[in-house]
C-alpha positions in Angstrom: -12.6 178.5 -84.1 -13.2 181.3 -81.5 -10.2 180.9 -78.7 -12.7 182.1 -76.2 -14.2 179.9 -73.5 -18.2 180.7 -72.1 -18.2 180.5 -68.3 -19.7 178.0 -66.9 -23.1 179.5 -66.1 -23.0 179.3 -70.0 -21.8 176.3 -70.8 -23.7 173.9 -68.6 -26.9 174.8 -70.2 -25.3 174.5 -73.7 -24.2 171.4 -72.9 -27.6 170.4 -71.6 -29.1 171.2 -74.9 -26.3 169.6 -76.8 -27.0 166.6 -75.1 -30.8 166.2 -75.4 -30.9 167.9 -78.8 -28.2 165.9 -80.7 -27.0 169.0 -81.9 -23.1 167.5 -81.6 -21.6 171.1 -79.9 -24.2 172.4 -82.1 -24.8 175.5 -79.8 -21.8 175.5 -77.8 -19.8 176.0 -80.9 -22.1 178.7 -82.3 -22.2 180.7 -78.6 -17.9 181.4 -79.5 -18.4 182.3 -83.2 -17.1 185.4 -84.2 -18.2 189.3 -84.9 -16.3 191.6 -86.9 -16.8 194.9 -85.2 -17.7 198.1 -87.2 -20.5 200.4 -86.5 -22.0 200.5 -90.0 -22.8 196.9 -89.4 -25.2 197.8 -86.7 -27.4 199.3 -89.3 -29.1 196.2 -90.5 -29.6 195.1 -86.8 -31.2 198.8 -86.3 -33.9 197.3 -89.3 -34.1 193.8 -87.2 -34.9 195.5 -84.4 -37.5 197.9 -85.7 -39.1 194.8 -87.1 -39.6 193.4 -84.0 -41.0 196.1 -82.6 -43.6 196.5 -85.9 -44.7 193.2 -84.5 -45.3 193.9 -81.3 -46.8 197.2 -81.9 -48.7 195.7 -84.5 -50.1 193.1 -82.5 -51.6 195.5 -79.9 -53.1 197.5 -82.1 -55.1 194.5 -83.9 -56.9 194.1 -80.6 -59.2 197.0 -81.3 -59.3 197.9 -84.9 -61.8 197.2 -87.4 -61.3 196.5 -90.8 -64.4 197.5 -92.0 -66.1 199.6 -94.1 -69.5 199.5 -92.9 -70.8 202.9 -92.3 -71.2 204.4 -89.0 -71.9 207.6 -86.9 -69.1 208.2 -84.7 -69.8 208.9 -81.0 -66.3 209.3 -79.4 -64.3 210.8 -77.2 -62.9 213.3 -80.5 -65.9 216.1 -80.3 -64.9 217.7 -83.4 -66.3 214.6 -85.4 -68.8 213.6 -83.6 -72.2 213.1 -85.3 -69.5 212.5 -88.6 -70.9 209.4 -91.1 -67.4 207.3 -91.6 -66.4 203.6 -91.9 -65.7 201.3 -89.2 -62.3 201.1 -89.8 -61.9 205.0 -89.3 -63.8 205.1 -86.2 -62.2 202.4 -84.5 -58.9 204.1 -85.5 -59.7 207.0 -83.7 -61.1 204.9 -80.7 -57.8 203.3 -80.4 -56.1 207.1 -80.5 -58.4 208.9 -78.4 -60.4 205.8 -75.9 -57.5 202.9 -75.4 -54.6 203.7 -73.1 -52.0 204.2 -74.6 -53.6 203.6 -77.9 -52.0 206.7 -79.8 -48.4 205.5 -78.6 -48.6 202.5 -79.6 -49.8 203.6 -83.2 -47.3 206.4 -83.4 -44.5 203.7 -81.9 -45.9 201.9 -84.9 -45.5 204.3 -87.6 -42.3 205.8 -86.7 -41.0 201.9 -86.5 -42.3 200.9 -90.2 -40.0 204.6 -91.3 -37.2 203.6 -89.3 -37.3 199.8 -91.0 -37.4 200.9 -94.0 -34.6 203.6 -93.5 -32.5 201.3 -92.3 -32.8 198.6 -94.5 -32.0 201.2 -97.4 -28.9 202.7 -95.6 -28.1 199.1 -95.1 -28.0 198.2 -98.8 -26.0 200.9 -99.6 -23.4 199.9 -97.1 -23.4 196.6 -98.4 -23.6 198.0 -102.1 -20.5 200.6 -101.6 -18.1 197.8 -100.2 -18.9 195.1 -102.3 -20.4 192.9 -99.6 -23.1 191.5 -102.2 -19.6 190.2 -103.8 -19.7 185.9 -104.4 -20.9 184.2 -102.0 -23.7 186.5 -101.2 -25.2 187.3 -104.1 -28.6 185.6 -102.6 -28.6 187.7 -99.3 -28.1 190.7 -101.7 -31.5 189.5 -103.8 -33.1 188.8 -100.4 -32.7 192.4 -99.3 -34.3 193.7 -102.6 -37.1 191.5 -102.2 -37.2 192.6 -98.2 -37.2 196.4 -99.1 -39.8 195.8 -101.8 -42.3 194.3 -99.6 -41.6 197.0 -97.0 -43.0 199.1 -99.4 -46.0 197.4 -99.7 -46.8 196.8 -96.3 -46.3 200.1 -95.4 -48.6 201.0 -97.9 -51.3 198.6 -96.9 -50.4 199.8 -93.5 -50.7 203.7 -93.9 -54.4 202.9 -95.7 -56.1 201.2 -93.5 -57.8 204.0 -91.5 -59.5 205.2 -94.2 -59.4 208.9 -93.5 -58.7 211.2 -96.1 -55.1 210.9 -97.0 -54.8 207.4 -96.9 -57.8 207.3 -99.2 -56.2 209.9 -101.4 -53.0 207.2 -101.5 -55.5 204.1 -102.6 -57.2 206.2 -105.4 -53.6 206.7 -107.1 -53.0 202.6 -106.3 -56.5 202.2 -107.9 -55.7 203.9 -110.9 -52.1 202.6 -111.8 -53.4 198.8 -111.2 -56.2 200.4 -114.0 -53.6 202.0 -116.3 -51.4 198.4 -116.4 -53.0 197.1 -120.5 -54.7 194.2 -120.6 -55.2 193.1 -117.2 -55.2 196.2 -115.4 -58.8 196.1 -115.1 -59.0 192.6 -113.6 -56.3 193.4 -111.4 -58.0 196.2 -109.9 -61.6 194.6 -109.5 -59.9 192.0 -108.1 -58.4 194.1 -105.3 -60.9 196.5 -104.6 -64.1 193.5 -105.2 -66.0 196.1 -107.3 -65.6 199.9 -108.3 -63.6 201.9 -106.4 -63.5 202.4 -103.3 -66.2 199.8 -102.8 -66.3 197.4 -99.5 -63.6 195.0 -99.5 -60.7 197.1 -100.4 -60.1 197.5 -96.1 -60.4 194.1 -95.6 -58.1 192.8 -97.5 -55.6 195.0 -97.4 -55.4 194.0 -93.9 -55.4 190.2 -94.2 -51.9 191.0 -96.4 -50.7 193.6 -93.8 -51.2 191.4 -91.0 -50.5 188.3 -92.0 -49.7 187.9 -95.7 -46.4 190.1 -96.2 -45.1 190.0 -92.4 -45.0 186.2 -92.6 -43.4 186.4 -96.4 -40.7 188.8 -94.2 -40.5 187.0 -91.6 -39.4 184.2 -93.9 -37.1 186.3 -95.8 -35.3 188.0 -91.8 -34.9 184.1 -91.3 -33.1 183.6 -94.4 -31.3 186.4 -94.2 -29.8 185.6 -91.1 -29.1 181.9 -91.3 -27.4 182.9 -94.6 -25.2 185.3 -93.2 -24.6 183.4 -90.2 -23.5 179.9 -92.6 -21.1 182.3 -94.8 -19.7 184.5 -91.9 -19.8 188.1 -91.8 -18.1 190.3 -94.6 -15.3 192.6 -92.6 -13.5 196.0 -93.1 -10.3 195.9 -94.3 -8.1 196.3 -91.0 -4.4 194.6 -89.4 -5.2 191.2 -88.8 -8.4 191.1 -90.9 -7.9 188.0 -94.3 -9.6 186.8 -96.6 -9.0 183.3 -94.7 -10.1 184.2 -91.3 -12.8 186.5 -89.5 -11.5 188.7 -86.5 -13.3 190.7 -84.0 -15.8 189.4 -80.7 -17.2 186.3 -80.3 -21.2 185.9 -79.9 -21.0 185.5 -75.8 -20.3 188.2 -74.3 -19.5 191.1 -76.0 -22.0 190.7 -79.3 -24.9 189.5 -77.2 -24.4 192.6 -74.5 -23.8 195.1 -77.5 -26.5 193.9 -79.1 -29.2 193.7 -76.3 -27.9 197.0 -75.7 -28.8 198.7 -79.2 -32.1 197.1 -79.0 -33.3 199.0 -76.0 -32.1 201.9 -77.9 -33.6 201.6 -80.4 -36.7 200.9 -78.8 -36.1 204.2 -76.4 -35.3 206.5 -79.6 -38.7 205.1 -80.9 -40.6 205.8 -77.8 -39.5 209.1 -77.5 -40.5 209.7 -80.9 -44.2 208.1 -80.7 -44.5 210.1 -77.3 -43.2 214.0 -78.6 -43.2 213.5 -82.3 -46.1 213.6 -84.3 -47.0 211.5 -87.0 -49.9 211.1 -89.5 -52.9 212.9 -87.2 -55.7 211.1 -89.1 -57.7 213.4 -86.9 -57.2 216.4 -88.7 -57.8 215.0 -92.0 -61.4 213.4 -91.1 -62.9 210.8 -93.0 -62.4 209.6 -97.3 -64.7 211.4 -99.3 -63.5 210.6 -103.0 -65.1 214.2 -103.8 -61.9 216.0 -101.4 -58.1 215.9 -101.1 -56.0 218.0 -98.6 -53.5 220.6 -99.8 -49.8 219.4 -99.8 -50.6 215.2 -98.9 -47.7 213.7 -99.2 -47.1 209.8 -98.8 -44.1 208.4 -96.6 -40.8 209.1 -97.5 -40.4 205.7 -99.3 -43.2 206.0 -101.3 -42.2 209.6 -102.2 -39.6 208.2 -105.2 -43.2 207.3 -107.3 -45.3 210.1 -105.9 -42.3 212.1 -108.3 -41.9 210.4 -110.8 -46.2 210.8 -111.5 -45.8 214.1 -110.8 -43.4 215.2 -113.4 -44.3 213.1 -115.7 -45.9 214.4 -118.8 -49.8 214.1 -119.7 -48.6 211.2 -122.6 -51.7 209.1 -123.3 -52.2 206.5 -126.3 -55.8 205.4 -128.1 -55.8 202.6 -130.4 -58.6 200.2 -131.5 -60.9 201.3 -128.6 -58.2 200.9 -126.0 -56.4 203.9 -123.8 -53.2 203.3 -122.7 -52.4 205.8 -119.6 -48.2 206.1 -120.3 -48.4 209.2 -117.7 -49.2 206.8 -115.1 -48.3 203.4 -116.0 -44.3 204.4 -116.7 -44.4 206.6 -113.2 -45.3 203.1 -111.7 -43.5 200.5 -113.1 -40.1 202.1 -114.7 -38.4 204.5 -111.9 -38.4 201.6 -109.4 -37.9 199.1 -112.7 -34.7 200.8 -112.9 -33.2 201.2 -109.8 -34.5 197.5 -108.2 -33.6 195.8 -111.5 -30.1 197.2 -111.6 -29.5 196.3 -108.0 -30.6 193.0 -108.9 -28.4 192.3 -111.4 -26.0 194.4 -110.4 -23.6 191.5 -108.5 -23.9 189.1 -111.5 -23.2 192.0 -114.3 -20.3 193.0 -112.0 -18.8 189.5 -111.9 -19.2 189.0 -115.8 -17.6 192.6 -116.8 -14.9 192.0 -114.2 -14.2 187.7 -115.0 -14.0 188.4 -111.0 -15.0 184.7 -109.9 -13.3 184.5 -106.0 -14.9 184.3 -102.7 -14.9 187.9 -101.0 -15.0 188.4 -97.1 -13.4 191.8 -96.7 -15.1 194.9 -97.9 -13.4 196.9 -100.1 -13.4 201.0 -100.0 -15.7 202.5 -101.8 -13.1 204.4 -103.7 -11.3 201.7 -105.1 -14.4 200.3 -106.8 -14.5 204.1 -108.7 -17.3 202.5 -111.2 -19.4 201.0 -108.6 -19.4 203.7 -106.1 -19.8 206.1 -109.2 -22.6 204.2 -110.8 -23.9 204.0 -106.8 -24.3 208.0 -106.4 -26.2 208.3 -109.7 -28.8 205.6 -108.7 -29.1 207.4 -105.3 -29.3 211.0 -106.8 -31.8 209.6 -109.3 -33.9 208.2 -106.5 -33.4 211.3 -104.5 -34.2 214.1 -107.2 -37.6 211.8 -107.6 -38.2 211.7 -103.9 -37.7 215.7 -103.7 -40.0 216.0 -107.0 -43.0 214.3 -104.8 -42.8 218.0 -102.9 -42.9 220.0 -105.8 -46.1 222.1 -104.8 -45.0 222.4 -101.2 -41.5 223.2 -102.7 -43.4 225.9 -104.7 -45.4 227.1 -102.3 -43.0 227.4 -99.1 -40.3 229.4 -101.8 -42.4 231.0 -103.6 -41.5 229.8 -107.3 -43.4 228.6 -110.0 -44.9 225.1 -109.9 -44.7 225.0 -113.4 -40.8 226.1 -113.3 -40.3 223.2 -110.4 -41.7 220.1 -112.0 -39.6 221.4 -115.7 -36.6 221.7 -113.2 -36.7 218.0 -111.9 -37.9 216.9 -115.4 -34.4 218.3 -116.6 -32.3 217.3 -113.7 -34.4 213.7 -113.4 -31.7 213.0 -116.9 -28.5 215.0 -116.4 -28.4 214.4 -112.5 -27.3 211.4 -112.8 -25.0 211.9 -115.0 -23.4 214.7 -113.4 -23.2 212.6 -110.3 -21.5 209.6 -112.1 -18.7 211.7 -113.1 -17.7 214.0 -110.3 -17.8 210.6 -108.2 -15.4 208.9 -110.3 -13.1 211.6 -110.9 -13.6 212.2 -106.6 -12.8 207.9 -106.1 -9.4 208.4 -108.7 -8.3 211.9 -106.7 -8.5 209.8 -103.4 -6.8 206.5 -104.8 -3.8 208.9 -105.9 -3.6 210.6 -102.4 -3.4 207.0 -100.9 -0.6 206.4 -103.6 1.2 208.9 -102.9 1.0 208.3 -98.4 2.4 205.1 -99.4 5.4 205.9 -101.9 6.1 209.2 -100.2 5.0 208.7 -96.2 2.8 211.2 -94.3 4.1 215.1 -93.5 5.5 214.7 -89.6 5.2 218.4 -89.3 8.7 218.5 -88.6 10.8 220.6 -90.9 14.3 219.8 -92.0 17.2 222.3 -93.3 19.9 220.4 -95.7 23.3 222.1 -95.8 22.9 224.4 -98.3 20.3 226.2 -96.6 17.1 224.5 -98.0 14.1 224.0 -95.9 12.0 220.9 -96.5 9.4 218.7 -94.6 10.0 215.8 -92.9 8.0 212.7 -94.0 7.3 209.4 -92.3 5.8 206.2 -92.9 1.8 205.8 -92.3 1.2 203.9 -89.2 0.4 200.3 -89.3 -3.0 199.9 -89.1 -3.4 202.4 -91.7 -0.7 201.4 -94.0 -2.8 198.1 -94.5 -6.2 200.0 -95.0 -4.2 201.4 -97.7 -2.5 198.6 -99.1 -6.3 196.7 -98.8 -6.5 198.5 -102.4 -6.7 195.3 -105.2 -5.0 196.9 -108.4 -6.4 196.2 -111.6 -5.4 192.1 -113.3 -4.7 193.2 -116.6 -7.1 191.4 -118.7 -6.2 188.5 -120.6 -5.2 189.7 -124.6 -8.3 188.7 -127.3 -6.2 186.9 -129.1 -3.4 184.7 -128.6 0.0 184.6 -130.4 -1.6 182.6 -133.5 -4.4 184.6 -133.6 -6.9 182.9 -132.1 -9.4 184.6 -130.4 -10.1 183.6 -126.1 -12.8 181.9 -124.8 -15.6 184.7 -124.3 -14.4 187.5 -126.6 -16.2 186.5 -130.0 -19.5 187.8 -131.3 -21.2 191.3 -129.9 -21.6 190.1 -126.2 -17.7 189.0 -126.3 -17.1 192.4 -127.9 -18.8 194.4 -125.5 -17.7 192.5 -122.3 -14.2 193.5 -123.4 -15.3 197.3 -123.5 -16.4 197.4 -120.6 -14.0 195.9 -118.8 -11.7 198.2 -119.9 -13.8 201.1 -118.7 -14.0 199.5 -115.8 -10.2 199.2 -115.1 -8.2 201.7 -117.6 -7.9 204.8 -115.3 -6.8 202.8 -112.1 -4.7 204.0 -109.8 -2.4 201.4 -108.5 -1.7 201.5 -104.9 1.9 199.8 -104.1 4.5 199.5 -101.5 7.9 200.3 -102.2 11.2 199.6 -100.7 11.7 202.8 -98.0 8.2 202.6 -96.6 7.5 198.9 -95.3 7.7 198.4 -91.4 7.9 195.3 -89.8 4.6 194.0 -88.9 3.7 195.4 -85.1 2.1 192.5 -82.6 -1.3 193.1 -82.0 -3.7 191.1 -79.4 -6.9 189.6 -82.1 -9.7 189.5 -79.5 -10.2 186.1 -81.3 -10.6 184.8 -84.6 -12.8 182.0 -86.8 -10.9 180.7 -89.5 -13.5 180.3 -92.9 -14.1 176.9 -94.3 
């Protein structure tokens, strides 16, 4: 337990609660527990917080719209389409922009949130991802973030088409014709979401029942879970003095998290602001109302949408006929297989991980990304696969803006789409091993003090020392390599788990995971004596 006390304008309500509630110290308790303090942790607070905002934002703007796709002739305050035939939906988008105060703030607010949720909530998985935080017990939280970012995608997409002006439209015609391209029930699927050929009269409707209600309460649920989870197991820490597997150090809850946090949710609120007030974003203005007959030059979707928006764009023209049937591989593999891939993987990432490695424990510290050298390794090439994909969703602006070929550009990221990762994989590794032999060597050999020594026979040499504390146990955070237990014992016998082609294979793995370690050891002339430090407080874990 925390060895902080809460004043006593604190703890008399508490104990108010406590008393009414039943809750046995429930909230008393909770007010002291512990936060360990690093700034990359702030980054899935930063997607917490935009959430909040995407609901308040959101709510505002649901006073006015009109998800409908009735035809009208719009009248407003816009001249320039005035007189203009368009859905209800469209013109009560731009009444909210141009006729409701503040009504273009609180939809750019809006949009500039859903980008900053869903960049955080990625840069957030690769912290967790690069440290090993989805390590047992938190293989669930891990899943739940998947299945969080996943939905952001949809809602946004939901989101970004409900206006119904041109490039939103443009969007739903490439979601109409992958849910088409899908064999068997792709058809169904598709008359099932649009209620009749495309773009027909439901389609805005609802989309916004599930952007409203549908996928915000599904991760709403999911922001819950998340946090009681995490809150139950304890926060995973950085590997720092003080810092064990057995006990969590850093702030308690009341004051110091509560203020920091209060305090990066006005500025993240501010940062948005300023952006929805000087910034911006998706003019729906300029592109005037859907008109399946027209598509503006150089659309292009929201950045987390961009990884598919690639991958269709570089894929080749590869259709299949048989028995009366098409099957549309140019678009159906472009939808299902990029994001098949990388999701999947993350998926099973933690379990495969666990299996390769026989790596059963409980994990609360993080561990450096370059001591996991496959991890971080295969980490890189999933990111430079999603980002070549991203950058391939440009490729006529790309062509346009530096004057190259578009034909030259999309044969480009069809090559590099295969060897980038690759590449990536191994220059990682072989960067994770150079830094894990540096680290070796500050701790057999000490750091250069800049101070130079002469012997007495007239040689010149630098003076080294030993690294300071808190860094000495950053380094020696490093866990070498078990040796893996032998296939067979000394009568031949094979172990439990080697035997048959998954035994075989889990063995060959596991030795690629672990042959080129690097260990990372103390040794005799560089240990200190352990320097007294003041925890601000510490939880121990149950």
């Amino acid at each position: 337990m925390s060895e902080a006390t809460a004043p006593k304008a604190v703890e008399a309500p508490l104990t108010f609660l406590d008393d009414r509630l039943g809750s046995t110290t429930f909230f008393k308790r909770n007010m002291k527990k512990v936060f360990p303090d690093h700034w990359s942790f702030m980054l899935g607070e930063i997607a917490l917080y935009s959430f909040i905002i995407l609901l308040l934002t959101g709510t505002f703007l649901t006073l006015w719209f009109q998800p409908s796709m009735t035809e009208t002739v719009y009248d407003g305050s816009y001249t320039k389409l005035q007189g203009v035939k368009m859905s209800e939906a469209y013109a009560s988008t731009l009444h909210i922009t141009f006729d409701v105060r503040g009504g273009l703030l609180m939809r750019q607010i809006h949009h500039w949130a859903a980008i900053l949720f869903m960049a955080s909530i990625l840069a957030h998985m690769l912290r967790v991802f690069f440290t090993g935080a989805y390590r047992k017990p938190r293989e669930l939280n891990w899943l739940i973030g998947i299945g969080m970012f996943t939905l952001g995608m949809l809602e946004g997409l939901f989101g970004y088409s409900l206006p119904d002006d041109l490039l939103s439209g443009t969007g739903l015609r490439i979601t109409q014709g992958v849910a088409e391209s899908i064999p068997v029930v792709g058809t169904y699927i598709y008359m099932f979401l649009f209620g009749g050929e495309f773009p027909g009269q439901d389609i805005v409707p609802r989309l916004y029942m599930l952007h409203i209600l549908l996928i915000p309460g599904l991760l709403l649920g999911m922001v819950t879970a998340h946090m009681m989870i995490m809150w139950v197991q304890k926060h995973t820490a950085m590997p720092v003095k003080n810092q064990t597997e057995q006990q969590v150090y850093g702030y308690p809850f009341y004051p110091v998290f509560m203020a920091k946090t209060g305090a990066y949710f006005l500025f993240t609120f501010g940062v948005l602001a300023l952006l929805g007030a000087f910034a911006q974003i998706n003019p729906i203005w300029l592109f005037g109302p859907y008109d399946p007959g027209a598509i503006s030059s150089g659309s292009q979707p929201d950045w987390y949408m961009g990884v598919l928006e690639g991958a269709l764009r570089i894929m080749p023209n590869w259709e299949v006929s048989a028995w009366g049937h098409t099957v549309s591989f140019n678009v159906l593999i472009p939808a299902l297989v990029p994001l098949g891939i990388v999701f999947g993987g993350a998926a099973a990432w933690p379990f495969v991980e666990q299996w390769v490695t026989g790596d059963k424990r409980h994990h609360h510290v993080n561990e450096r990304p370059r001591n996991a050298p496959v991890r971080t390794a295969t980490g890189i090439a999933a990111v430079t696969f999603y980002g070549l994909l991203w950058v391939a969703g440009a490729n006529d602006v790309i062509a346009d803006k530096f004057h190259v070929s578009l034909f030259a550009t999309t044969w480009f990221f069809r090559v590099t789409f295969f060897l980038g990762p690759i590449v990536a994989f191994i220059v990682t590794k072989r960067i994770c091993l150079g830094l894990q032999r540096k680290d070796a060597d500050v701790i057999g050999h000490g750091v250069e003090a800049g101070v130079i020594m002469m012997s007495p026979d007239g040689k010149f040499s630098e003076r080294h020392e030993a690294p300071r504390d808190e860094e000495r146990h950053v380094l020696l955070s490093k866990e070498n390599t078990r040796p893996e237990a032998p296939a067979r014992d000394a009568k031949g016998i094979p172990a439990p788990g080697t035997k048959g082609p998954i035994g075989h294979l889990r063995s060959r793995l596991n030795r690629a995971w672990t042959f080129d370690d690097i260990p990372v050891e103390e040794h005799p002339h560089g240990e200190q004596a352990e320097i007294e430090g003041g925890a601000t407080s510490h939880e121990v874990r149950h």
